[in-house]
DSSP file (Angstrom, degrees, kcal/mol; ACC not computed):
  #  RESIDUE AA STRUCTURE BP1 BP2  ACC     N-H-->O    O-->H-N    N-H-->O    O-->H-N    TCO  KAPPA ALPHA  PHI   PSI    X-CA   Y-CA   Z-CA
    1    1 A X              0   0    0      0, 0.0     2,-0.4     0, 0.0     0, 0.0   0.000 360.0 360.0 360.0 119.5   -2.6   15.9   19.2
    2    2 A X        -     0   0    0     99,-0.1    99,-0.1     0, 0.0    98,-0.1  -0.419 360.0-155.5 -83.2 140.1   -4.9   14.4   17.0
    3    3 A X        -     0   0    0     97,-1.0    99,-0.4    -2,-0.4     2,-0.2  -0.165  15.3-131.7 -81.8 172.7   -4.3   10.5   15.9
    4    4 A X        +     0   0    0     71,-0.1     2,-0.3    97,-0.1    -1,-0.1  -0.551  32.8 169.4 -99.9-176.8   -5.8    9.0   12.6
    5    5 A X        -     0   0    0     -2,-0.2     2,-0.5     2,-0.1    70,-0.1  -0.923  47.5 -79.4 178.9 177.0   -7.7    5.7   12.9
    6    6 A X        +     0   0    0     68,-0.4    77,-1.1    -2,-0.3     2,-0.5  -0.433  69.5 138.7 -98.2  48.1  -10.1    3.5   10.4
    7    7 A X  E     -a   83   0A   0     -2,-0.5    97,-0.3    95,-0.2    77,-0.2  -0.968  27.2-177.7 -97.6 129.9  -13.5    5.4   10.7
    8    8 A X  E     +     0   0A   0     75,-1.0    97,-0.5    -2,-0.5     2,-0.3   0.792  63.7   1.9-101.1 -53.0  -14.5    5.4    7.6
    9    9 A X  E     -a   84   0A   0     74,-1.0     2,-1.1    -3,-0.1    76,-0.6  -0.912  55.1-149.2-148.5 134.6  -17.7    7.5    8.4
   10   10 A X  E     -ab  85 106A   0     95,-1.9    97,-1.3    -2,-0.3     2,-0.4  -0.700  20.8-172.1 -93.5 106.0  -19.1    9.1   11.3
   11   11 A X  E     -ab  86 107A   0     74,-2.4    76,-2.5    -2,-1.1     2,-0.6  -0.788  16.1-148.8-105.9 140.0  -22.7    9.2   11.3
   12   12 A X  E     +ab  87 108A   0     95,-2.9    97,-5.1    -2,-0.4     2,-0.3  -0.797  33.9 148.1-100.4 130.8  -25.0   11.0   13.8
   13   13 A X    >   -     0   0    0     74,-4.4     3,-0.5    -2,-0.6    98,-0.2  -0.938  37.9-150.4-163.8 138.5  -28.6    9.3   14.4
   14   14 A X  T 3  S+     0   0    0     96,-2.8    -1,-0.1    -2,-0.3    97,-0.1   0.817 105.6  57.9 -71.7 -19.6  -30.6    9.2   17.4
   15   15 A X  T 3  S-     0   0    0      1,-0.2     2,-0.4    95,-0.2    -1,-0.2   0.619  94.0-168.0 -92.7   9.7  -32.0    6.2   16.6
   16   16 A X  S <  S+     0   0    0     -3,-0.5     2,-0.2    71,-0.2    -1,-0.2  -0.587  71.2  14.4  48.1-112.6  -27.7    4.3   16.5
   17   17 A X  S    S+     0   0    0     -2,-0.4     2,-0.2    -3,-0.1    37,-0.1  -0.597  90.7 133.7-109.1 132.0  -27.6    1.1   15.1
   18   18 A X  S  > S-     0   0    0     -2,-0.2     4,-2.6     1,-0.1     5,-0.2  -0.809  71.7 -66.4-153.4-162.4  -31.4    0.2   13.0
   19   19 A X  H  >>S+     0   0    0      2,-0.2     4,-1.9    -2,-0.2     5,-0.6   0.840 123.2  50.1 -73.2 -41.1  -32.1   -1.1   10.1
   20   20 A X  I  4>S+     0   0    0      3,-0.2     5,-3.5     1,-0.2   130,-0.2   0.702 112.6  55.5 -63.1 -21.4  -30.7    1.5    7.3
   21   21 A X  I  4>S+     0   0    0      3,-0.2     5,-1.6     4,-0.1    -2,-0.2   0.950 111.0  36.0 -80.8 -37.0  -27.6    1.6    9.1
   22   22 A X  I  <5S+     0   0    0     -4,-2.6     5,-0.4     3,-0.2    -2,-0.2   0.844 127.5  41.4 -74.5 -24.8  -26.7   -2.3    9.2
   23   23 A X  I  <5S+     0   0    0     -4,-1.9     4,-0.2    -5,-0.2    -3,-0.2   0.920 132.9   6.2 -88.8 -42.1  -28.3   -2.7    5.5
   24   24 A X  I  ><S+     0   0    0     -5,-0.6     4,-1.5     1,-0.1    -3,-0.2   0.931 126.4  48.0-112.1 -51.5  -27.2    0.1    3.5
   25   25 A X  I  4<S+     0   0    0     -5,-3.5     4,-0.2     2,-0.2     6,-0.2   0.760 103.6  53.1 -70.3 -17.3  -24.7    2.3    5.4
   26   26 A X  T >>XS+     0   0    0     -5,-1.6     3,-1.6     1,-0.2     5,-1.5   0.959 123.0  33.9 -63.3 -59.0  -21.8   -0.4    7.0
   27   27 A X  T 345S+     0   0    0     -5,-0.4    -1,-0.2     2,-0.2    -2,-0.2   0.711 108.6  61.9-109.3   8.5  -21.4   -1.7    3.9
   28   28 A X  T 3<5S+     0   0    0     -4,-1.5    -1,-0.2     1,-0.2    -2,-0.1   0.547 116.1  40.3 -65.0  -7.1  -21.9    1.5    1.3
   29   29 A X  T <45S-     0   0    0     -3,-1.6    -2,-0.2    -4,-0.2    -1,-0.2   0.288 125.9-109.0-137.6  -0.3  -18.9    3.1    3.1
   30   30 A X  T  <5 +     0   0    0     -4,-1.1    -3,-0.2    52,-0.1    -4,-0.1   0.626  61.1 166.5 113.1   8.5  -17.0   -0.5    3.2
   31   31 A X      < +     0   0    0     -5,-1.5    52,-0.2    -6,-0.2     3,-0.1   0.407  29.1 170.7 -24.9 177.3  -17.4   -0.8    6.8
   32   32 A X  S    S+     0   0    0     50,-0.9    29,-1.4    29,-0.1     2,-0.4  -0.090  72.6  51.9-102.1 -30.1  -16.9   -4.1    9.2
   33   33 A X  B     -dc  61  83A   0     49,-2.6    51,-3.2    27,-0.2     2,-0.2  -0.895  64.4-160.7-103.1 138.0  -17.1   -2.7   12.4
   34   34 A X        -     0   0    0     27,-0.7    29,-0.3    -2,-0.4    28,-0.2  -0.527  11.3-161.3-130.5  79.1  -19.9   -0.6   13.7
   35   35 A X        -     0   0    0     -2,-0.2    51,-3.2    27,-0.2     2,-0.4  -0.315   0.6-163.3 -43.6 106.4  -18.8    1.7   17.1
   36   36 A X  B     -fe  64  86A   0     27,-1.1    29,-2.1    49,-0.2     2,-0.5  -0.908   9.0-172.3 -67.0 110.8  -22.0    3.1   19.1
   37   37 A X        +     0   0    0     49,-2.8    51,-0.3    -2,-0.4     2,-0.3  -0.689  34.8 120.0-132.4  95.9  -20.5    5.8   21.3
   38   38 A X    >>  -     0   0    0     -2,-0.5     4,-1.2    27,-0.3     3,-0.7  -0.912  58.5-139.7-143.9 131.6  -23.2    6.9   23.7
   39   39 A X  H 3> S+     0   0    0     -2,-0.3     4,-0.9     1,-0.2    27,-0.1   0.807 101.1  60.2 -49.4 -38.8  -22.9    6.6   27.5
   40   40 A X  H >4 S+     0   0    0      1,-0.2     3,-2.9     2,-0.2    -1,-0.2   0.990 109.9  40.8 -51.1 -60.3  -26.6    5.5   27.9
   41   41 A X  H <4 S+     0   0    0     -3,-0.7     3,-0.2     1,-0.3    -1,-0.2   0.486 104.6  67.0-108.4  13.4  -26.1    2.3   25.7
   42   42 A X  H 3< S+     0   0    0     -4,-1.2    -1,-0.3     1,-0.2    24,-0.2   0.623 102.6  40.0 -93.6  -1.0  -23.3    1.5   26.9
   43   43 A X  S << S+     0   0    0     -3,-2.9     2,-0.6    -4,-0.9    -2,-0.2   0.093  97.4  94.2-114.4  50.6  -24.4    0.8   29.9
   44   44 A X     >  -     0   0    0     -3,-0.2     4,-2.4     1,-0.1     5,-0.4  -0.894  42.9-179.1-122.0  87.0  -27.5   -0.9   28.5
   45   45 A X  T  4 S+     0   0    0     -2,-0.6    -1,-0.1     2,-0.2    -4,-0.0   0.726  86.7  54.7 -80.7  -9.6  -27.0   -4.6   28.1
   46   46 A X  T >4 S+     0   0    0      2,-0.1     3,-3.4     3,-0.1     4,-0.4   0.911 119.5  45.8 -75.7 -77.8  -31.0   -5.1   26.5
   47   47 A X  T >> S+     0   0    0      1,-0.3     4,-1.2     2,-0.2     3,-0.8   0.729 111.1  37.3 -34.0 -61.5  -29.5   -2.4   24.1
   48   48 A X  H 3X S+     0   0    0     -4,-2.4     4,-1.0     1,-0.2    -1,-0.3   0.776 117.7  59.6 -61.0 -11.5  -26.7   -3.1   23.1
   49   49 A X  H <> S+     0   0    0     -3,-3.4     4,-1.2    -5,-0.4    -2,-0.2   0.880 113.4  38.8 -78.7 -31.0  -28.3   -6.9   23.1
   50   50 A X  H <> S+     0   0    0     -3,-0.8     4,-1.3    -4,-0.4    -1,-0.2   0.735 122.5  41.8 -97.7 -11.6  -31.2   -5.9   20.4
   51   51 A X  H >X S+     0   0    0     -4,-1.2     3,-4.3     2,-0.2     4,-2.3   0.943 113.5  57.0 -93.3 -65.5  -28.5   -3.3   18.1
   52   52 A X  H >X S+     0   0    0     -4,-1.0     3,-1.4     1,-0.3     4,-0.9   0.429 108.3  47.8 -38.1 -90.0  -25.5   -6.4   18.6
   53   53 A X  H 3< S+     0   0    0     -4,-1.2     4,-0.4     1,-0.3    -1,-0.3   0.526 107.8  54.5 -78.4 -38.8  -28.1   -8.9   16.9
   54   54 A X  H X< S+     0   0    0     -3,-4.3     3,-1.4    -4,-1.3    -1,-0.3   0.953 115.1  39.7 -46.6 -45.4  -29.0   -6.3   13.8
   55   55 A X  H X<>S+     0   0    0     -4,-2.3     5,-2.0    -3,-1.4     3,-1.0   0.951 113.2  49.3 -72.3 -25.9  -25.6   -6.0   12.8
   56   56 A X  G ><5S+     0   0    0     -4,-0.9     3,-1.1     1,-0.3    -1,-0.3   0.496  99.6  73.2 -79.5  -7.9  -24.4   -9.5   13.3
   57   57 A X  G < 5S+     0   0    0     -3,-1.4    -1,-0.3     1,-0.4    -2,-0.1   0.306 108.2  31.9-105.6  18.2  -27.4  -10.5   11.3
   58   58 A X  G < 5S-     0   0    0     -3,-1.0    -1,-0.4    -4,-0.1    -2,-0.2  -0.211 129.9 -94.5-154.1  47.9  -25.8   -9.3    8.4
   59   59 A X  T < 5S+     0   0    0     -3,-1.1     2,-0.4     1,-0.2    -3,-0.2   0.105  77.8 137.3  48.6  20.1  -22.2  -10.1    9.6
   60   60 A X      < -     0   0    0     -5,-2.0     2,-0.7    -6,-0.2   -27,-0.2  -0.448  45.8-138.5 -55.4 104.4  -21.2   -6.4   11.2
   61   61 A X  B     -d   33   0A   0    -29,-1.4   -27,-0.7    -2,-0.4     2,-0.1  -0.839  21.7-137.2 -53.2  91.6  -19.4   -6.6   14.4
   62   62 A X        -     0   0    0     -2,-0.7     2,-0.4   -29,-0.2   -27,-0.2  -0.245  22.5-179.4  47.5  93.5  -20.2   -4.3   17.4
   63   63 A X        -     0   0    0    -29,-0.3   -27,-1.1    -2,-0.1     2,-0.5  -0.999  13.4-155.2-135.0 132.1  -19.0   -2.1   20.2
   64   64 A X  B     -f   36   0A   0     -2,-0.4     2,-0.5   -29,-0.2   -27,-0.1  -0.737  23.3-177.2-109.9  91.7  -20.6   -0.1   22.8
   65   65 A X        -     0   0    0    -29,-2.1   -27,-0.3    -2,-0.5   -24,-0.1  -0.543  27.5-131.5 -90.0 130.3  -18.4    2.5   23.9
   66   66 A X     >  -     0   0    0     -2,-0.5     4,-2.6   -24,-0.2    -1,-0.1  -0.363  43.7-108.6 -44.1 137.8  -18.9    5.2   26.6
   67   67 A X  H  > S+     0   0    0      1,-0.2     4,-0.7     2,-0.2    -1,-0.1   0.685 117.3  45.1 -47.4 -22.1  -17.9    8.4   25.0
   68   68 A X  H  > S+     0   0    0      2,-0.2     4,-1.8     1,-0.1    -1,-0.2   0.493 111.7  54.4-108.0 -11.6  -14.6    9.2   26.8
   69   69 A X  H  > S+     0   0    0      2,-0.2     4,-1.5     3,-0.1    -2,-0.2   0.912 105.7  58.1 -80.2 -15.6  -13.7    5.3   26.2
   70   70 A X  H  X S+     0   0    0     -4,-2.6     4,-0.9     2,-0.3    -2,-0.2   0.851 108.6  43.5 -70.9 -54.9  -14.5    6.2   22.4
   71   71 A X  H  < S+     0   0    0     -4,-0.7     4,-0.4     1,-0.2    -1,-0.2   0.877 115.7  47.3 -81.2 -48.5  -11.8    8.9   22.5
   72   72 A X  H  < S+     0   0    0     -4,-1.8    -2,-0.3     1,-0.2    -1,-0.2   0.671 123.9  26.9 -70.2 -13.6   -9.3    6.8   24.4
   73   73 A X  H >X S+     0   0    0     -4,-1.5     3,-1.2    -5,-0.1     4,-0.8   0.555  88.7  94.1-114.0  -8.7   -9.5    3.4   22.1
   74   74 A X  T 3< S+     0   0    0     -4,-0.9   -68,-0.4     1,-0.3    -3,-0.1   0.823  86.6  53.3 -59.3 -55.3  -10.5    4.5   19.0
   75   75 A X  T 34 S+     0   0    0     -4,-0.4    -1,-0.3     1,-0.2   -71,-0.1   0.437  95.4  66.0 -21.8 -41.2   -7.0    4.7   18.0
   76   76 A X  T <4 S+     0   0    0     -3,-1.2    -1,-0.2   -71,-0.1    -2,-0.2   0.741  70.3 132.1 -88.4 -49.1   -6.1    1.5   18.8
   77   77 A X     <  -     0   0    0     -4,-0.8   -71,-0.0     2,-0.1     6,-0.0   0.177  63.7-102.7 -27.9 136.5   -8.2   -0.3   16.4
   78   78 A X        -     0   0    0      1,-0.1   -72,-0.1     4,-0.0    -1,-0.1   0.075  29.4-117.6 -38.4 160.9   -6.8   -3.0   14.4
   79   79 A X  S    S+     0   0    0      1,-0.2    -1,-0.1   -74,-0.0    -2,-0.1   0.744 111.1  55.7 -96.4  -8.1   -6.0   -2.0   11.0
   80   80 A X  S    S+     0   0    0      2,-0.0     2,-0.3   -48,-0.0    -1,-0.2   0.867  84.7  94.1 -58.1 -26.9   -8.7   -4.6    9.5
   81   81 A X        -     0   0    0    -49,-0.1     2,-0.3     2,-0.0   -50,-0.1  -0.538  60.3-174.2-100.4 150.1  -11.1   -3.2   11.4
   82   82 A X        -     0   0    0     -2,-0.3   -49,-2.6   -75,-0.0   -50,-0.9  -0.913  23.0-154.0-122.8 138.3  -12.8   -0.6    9.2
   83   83 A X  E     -ac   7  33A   0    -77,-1.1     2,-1.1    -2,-0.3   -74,-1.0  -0.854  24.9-155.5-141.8 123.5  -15.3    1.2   11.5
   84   84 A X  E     -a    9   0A   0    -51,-3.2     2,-0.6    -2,-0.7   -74,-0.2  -0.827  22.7-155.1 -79.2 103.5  -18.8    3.3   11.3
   85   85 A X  E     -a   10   0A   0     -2,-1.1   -74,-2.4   -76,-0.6     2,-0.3  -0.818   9.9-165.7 -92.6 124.9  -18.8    5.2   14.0
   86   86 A X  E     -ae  11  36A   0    -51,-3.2   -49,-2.8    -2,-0.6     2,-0.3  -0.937   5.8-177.2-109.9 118.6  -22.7    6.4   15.4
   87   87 A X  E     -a   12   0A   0    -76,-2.5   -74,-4.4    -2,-0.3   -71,-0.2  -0.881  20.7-145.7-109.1 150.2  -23.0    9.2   17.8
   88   88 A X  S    S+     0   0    0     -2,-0.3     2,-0.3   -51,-0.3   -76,-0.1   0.201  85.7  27.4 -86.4  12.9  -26.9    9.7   18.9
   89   89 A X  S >> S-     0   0    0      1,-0.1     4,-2.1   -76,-0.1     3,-1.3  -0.896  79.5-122.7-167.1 131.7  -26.4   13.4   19.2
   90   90 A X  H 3> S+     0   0    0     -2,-0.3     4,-1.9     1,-0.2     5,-0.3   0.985 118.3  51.0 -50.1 -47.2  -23.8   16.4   17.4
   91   91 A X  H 3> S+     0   0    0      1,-0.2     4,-1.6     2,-0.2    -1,-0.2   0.892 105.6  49.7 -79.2  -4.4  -22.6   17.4   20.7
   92   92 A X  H X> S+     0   0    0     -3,-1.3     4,-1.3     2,-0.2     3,-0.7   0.979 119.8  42.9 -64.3 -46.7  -21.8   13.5   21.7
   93   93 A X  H 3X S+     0   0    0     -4,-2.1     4,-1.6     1,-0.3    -1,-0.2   0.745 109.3  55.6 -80.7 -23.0  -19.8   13.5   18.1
   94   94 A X  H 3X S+     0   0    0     -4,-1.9     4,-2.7     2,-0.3    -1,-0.3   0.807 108.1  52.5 -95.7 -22.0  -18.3   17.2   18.9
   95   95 A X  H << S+     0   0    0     -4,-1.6    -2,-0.2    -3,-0.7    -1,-0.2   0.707 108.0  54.6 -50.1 -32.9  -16.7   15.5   22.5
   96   96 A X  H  <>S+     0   0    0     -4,-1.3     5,-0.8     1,-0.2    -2,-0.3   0.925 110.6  36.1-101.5 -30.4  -15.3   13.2   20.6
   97   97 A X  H ><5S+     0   0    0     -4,-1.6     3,-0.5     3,-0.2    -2,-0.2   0.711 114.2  55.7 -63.4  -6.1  -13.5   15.2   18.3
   98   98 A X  T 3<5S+     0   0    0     -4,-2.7    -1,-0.2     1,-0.2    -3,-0.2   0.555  98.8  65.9 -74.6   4.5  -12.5   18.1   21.1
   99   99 A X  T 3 5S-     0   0    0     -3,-0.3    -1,-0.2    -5,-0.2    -2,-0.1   0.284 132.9-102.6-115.8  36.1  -11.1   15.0   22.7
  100  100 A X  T < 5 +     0   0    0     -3,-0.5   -97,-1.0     1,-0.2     2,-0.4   0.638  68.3 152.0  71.3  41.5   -8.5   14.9   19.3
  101  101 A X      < -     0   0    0     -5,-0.8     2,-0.4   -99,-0.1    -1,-0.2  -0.716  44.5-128.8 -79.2 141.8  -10.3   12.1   17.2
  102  102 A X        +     0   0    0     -2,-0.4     2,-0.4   -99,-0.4   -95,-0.2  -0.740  34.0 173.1 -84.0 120.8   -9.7   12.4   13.4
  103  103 A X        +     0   0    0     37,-0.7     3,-0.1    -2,-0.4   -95,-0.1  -0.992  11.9 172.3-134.7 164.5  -12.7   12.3   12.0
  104  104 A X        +     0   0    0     -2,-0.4    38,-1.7     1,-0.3    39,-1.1   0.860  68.5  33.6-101.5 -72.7  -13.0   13.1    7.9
  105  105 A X  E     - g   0 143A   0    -97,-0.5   -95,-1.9    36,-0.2     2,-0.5  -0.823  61.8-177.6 -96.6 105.9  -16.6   12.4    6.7
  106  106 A X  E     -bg  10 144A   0     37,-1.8    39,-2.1    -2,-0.6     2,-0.6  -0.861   9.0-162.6 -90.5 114.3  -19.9   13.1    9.0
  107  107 A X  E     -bg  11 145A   0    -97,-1.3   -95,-2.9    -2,-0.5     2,-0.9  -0.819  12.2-139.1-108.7 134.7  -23.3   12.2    7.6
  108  108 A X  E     +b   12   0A   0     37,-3.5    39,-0.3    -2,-0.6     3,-0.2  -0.600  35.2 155.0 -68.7  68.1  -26.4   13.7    9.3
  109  109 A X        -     0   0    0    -97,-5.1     2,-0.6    -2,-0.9   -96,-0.1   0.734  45.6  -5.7-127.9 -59.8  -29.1   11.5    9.6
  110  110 A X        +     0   0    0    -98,-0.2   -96,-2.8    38,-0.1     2,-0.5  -0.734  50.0 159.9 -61.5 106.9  -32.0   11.1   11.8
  111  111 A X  B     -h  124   0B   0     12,-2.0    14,-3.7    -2,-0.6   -22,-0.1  -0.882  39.2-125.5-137.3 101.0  -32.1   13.5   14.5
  112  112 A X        -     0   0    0     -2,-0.5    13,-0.1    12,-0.2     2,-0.0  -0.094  23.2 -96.5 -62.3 159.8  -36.4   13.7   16.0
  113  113 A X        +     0   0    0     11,-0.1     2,-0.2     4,-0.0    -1,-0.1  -0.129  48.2 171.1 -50.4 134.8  -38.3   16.1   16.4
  114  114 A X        -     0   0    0      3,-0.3     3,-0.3    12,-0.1    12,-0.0  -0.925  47.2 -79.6-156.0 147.3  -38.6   17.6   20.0
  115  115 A X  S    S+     0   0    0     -2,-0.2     3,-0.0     1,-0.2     0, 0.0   0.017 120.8  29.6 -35.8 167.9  -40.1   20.6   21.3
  116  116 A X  S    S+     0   0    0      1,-0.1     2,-0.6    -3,-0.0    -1,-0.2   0.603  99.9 127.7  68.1  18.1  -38.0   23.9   20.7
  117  117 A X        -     0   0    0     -3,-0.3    -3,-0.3    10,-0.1    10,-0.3  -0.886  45.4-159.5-109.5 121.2  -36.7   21.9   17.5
  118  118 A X  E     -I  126   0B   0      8,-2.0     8,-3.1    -2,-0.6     2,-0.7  -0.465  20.1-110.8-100.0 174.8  -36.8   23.2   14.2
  119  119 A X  E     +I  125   0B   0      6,-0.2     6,-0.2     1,-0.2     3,-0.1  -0.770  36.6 158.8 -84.4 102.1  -36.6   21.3   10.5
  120  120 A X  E    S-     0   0B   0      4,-2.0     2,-0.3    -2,-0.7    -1,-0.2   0.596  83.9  -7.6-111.0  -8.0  -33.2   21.7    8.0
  121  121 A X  E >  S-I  124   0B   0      3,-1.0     3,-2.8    34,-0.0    -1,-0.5  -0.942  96.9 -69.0-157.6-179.6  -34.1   19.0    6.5
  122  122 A X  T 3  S+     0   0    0      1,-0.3    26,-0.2    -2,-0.3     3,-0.1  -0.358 120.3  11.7 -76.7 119.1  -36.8   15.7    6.4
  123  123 A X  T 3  S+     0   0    0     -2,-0.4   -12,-2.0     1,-0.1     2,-0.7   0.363 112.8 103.7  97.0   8.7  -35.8   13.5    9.6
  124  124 A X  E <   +hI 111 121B   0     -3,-2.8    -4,-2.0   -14,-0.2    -3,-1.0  -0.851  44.4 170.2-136.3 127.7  -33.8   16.0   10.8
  125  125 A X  E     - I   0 119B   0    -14,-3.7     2,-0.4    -2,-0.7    -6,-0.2  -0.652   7.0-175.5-114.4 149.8  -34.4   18.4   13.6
  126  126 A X  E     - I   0 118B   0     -8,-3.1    -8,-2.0    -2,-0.3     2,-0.3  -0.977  15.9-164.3-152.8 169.9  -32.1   21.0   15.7
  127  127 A X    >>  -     0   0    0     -2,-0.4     4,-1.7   -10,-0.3     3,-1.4  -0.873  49.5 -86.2-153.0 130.6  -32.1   23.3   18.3
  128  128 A X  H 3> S+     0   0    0     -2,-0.3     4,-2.5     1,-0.3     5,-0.2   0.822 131.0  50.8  -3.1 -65.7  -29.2   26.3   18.9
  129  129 A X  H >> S+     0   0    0      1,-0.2     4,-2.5     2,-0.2     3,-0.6   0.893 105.9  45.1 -50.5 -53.9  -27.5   23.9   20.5
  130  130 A X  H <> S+     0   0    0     -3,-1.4     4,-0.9     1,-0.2    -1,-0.2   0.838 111.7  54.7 -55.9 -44.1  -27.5   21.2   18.0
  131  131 A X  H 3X S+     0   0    0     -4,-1.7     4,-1.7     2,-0.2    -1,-0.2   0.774 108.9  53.1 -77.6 -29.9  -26.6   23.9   15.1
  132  132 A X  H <X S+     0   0    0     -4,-2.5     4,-1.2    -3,-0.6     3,-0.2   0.972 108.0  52.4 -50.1 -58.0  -23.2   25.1   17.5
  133  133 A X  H  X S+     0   0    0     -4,-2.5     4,-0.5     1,-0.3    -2,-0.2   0.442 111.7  38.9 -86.3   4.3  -22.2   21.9   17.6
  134  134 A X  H  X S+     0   0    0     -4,-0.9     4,-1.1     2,-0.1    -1,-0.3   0.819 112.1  56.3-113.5 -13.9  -22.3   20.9   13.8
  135  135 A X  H  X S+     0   0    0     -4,-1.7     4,-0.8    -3,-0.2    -2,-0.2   0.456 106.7  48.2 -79.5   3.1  -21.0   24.0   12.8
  136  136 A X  H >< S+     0   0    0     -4,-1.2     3,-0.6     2,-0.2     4,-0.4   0.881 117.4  46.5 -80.9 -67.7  -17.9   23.1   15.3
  137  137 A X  H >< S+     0   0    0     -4,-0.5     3,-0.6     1,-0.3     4,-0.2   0.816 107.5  61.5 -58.2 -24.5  -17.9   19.5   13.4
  138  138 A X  H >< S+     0   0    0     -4,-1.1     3,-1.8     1,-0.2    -1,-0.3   0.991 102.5  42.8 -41.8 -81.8  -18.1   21.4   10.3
  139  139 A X  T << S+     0   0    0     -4,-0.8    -1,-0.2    -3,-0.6    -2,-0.2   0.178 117.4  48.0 -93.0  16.1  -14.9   23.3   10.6
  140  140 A X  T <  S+     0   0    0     -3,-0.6   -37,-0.7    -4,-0.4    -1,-0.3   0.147 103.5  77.2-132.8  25.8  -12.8   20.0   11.9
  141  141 A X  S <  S-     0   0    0     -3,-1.8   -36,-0.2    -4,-0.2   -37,-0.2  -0.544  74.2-137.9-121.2 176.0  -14.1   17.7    9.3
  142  142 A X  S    S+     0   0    0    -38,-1.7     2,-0.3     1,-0.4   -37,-0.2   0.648  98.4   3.4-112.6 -61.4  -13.4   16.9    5.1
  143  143 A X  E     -g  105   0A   0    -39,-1.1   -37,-1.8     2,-0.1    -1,-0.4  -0.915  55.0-172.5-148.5 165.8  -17.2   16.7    4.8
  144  144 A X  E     +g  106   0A   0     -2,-0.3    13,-0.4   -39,-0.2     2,-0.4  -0.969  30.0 174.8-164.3 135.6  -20.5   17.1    6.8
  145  145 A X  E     -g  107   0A   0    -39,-2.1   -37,-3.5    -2,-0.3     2,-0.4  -0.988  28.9-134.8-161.4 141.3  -23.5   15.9    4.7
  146  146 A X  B     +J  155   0C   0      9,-1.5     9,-4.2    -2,-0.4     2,-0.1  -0.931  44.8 131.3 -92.9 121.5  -27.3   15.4    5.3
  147  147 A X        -     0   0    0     -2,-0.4   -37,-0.1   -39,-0.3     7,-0.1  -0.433  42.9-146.6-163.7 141.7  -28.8   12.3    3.9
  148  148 A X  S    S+     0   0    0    -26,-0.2     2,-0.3    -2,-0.1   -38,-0.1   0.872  86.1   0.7 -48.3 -63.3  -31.1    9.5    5.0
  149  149 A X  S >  S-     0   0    0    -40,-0.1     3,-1.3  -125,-0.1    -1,-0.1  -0.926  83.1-104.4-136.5 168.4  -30.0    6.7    3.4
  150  150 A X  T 3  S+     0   0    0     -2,-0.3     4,-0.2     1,-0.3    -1,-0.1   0.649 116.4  54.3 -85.2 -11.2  -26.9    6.5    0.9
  151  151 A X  T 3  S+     0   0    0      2,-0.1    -1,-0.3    -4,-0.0     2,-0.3   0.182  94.7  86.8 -99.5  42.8  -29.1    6.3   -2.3
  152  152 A X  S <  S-     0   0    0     -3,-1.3     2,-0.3     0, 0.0     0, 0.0  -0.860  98.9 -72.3-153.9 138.4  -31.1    9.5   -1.5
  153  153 A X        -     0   0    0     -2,-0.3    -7,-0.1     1,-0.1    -5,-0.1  -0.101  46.0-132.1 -51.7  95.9  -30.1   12.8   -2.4
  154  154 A X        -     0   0    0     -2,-0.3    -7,-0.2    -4,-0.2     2,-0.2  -0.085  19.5-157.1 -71.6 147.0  -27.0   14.2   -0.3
  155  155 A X  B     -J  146   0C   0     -9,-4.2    -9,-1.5     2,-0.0     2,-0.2  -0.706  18.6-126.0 -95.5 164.9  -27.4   18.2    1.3
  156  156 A X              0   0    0     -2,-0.2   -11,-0.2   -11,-0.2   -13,-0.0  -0.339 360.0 360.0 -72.7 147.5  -24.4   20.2    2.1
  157  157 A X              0   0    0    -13,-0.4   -12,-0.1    -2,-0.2   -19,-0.1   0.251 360.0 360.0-111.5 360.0  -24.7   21.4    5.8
């Protein structure tokens, strides 16, 4: 059964916590906490050491969750903590809702360029795969939206 929880918005970006995300998206969507859930940088203590110092440097707090701890704690969250949740890939973000997180609003935004990858919009690249697995986040979601940064023009996906 799926729980509710404070994430406020789930954004997919390969690149997880940077610079448009601690400056303009944490606190455009009212954020305090900002949840990385990919298995790579969570077990990445340089990584998670260089993202933990962006956010904090604008007073974010941090977590690097493995994907399946993402789905078991998510819930849990205080109710102060107000949370951006970052996947680096749609199908990391589509694990975590088959594994019954509620999630409302998904913003698209940097996903590179890779061989066998095509353009649906500027920064953002997809593959079959990629395009299953937002139109699965699609149809368990409020909203699913393309845009780079939050004063730049949002697509529909």
């Amino acid at each position: 059964m799926a729980k509710e929880n404070n994430i406020l918005l789930a954004r997919i970006d390969n690149r997880l916590i940077h610079g448009q995300v601690v400056c303009l998206w944490a606190g455009s969507v009212g954020a305090n906490l900002i949840v990385v859930a990919d298995d790579d940088t969570a077990s990445s203590e340089v990584e998670q050491s260089i993202m933990r110092m962006a956010a904090s440097s604008l007073g974010y707090d941090s977590r690097f969750f493995t994907i399946k701890h993402t789905i078991d704690i998510i819930d849990k969250a205080s109710s102060s903590q107000k949370i951006l949740l970052i996947c680096k890939t749609p199908e990391q973000l589509r694990e975590i809702i088959e594994g019954g997180v509620v999630v409302h609003k998904v913003n698209i935004g940097n996903l590179h360029f890779q061989e066998g990858k095509k353009s649906i919009a500027d920064k953002v690249y997809v593959d079959d795969k990629d395009l299953d697995d937002l139109n699965f986040i699609k149809e368990h979601v409020d909203e699913i939206f393309i845009q780079d940064t939050p004063d730049t023009k949002k697509e529909s996906f």
